[in-house]
C-alpha positions as CSV (number, residue, x, y, z in Angstrom):
1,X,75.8,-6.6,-211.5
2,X,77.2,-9.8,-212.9
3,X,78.0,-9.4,-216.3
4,X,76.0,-11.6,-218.9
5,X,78.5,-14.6,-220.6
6,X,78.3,-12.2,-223.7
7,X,79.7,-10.0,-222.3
8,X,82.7,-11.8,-220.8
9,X,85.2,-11.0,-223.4
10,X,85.9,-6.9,-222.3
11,X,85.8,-7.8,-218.6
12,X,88.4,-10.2,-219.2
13,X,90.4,-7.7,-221.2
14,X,89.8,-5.4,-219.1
15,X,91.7,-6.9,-216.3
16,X,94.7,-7.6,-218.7
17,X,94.6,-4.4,-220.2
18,X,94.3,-2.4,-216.9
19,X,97.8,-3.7,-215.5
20,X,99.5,-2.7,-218.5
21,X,98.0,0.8,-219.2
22,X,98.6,1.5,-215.4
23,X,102.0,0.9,-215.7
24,X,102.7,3.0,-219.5
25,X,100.5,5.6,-218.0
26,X,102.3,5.9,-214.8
27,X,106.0,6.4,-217.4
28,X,104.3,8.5,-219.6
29,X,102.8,10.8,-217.0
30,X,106.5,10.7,-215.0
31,X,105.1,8.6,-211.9
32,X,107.6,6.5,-212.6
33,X,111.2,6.8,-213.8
34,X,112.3,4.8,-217.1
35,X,114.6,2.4,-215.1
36,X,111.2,1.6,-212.9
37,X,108.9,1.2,-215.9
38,X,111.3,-1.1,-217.4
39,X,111.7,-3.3,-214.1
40,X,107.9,-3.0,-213.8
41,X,107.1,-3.7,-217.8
42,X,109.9,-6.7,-218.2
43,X,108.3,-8.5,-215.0
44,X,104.9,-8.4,-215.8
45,X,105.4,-9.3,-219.3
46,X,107.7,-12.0,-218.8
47,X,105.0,-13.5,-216.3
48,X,102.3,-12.9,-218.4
49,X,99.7,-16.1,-217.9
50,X,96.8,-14.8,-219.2
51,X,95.8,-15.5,-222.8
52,X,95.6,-11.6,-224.6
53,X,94.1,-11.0,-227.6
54,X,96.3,-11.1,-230.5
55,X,96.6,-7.1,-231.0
56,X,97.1,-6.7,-227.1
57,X,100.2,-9.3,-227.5
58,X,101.3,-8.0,-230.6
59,X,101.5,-4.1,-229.0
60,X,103.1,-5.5,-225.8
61,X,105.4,-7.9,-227.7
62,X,106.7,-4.3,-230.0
63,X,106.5,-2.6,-226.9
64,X,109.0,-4.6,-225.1
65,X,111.4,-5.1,-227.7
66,X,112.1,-0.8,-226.8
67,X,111.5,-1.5,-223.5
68,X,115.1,-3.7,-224.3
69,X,116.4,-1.1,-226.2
70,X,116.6,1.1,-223.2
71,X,119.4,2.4,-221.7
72,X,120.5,5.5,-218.9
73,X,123.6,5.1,-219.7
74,X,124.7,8.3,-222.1
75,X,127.7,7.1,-223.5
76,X,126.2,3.7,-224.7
77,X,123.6,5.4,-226.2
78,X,125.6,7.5,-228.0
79,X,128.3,4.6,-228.9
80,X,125.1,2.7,-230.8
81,X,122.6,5.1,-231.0
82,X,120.9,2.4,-233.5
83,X,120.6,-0.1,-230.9
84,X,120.0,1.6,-227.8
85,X,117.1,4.5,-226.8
86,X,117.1,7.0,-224.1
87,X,114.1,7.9,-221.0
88,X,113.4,10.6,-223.7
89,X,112.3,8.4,-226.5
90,X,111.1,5.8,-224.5
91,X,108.4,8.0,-223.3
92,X,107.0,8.6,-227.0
93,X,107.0,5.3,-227.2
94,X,105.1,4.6,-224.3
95,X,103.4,7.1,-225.2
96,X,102.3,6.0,-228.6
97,X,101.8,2.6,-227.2
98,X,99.0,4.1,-224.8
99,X,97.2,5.3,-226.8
100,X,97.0,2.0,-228.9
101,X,95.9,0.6,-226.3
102,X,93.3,2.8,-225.7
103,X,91.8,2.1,-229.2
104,X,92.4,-1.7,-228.6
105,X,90.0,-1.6,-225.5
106,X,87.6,0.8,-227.5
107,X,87.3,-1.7,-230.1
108,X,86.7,-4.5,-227.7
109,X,84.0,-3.1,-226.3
110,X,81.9,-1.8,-229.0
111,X,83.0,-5.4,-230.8
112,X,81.3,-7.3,-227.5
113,X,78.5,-5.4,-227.7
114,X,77.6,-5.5,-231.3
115,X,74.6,-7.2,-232.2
C-alpha cells in the first residue's frame, strides 16, 4: 500500500536510517571488521545527500568524529591513547550509537502517527 502524505516522514527516515543501522549493526555484530566499518561509515557519511533529521545528523555527526578516532595500529594507540580508539571501543560505541538509533526511529514513528 501507498503510504498516506502523513505518513511520509518515517518512510523517508526509514530509508536514511536503514543504510546506517545496516552498516553499525553489521560492526557491532562482527560482520564487518573495524577498518571495513570505517571505509563503509566515512563514505556514506561524507556522501550523505539526504536531508536527516536533526537527532539522526547529530548521532551520525558524534558517531563519526570516533569513527576518526580509530586506529589498528597498537603503538599509536598507545602513544595517544587520548586521541586515538581501538576495534575494541569502537564497537561500544557503535554499539551505543545503535541503539540510539533505535529509539530515534521509535520516536519517529509513534511522532508520525500521533493524532
Amino acid at each position: 500500500p501507498v503510504p498516506k502524505k502523513s505518513d511520509a516522514f518515517p518512510y523517508k527516515f526509514l530509508k536514511e536510517f536503514n543504510v546506517y543501522t545496516e552498516l553499525v549493526r553489521d560492526f557491532v555484530e562482527n560482520r564487518s571488521s573495524g577498518k571495513q566499518f570505517v571505509a563503509a561509515f566515512s563514505k556514506q557519511f561524507e556522501q550523505e545527500e539526504n536531508d536527516l533529521s536533526e537527532d539522526m545528523f547529530d548521532l551520525l555527526d558524534w558517531l563519526s568524529e570516533e569513527v576518526r578516532a580509530f586506529t589498528d595500529d597498537p603503538s599509536l594507540k598507545n602513544a595517544k591513547p587520548d586521541r586515538y580508539i581501538d576495534e575494541a571501543t569502537l564497537r561500544e560505541v557503535a554499539a551505543s550509537a545503535l541503539l540510539e538509533m533505535d529509539a530515534l526511529r521509535q520516536s519517529a514513528f509513534q511522532t508520525s502517527s500521533a493524532p
